[in-house]
C-alpha positions in Angstrom: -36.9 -21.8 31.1 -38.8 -18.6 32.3 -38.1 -17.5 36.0 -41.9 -16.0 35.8 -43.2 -19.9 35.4 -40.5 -21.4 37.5 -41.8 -19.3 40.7 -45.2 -19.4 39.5 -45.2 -22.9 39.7 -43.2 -22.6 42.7 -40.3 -24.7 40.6 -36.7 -22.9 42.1 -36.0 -25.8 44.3 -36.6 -28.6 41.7 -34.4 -26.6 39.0 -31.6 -26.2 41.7 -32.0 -29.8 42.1 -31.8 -30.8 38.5 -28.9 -28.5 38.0 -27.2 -29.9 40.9 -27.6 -34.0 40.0 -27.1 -33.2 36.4 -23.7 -31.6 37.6 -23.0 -35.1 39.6 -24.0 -37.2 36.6 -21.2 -38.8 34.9 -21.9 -41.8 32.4 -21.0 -42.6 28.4 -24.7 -42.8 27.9 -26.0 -39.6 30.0 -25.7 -36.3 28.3 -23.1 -33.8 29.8 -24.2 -30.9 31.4 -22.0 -27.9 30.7 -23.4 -25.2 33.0 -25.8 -22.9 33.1 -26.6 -19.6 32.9 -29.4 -16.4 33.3 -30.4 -13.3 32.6 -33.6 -11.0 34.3 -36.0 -13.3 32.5 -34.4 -16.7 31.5 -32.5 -19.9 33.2 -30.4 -21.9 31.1 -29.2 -25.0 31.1 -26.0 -26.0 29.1 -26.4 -29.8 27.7 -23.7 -31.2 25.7 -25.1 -31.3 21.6 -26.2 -34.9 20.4 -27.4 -34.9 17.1 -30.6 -36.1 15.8 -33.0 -34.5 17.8 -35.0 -36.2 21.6 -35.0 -40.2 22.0 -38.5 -39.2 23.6 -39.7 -37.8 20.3 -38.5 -40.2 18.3 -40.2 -42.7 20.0 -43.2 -41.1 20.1 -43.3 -40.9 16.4 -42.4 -45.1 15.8 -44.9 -45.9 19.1 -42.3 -48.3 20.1 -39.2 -49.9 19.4 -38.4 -53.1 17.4 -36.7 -55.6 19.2 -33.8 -55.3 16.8 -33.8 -51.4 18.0 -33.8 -52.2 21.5 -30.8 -54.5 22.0 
């Protein structure tokens, strides 16, 4: 993420929040969070890898799940 549009869109407190309840999260089907780091122009956030791309763009792309698919 860029710090310029984090501030911009005055953002700091809702990343520190995200990175702190990620950090808390602990379930099979949540993805891990790893840490994170910066630099003078960047934050980022270590997720743990899961193959096959977003759930969110998948879906997009099928409009909606069978009922097969769901269960």
């Amino acid at each position: 993420m860029k710090k310029f549009e984090i501030f911009k869109n005055k953002q700091g407190d809702h990343i520190l929040n995200e990175i702190k309840i990620l950090n808390l999260i602990d379930h099979p089907f949540a993805v891990k969070f790893e840490g994170f780091s910066q630099d003078p122009r960047f934050v980022y956030l270590g997720l743990e890898l899961i193959n096959g791309g977003e759930l969110f763009t998948y879906l997009r792309s099928i409009s909606k799940f069978s009922l097969d698919q769901a269960r």
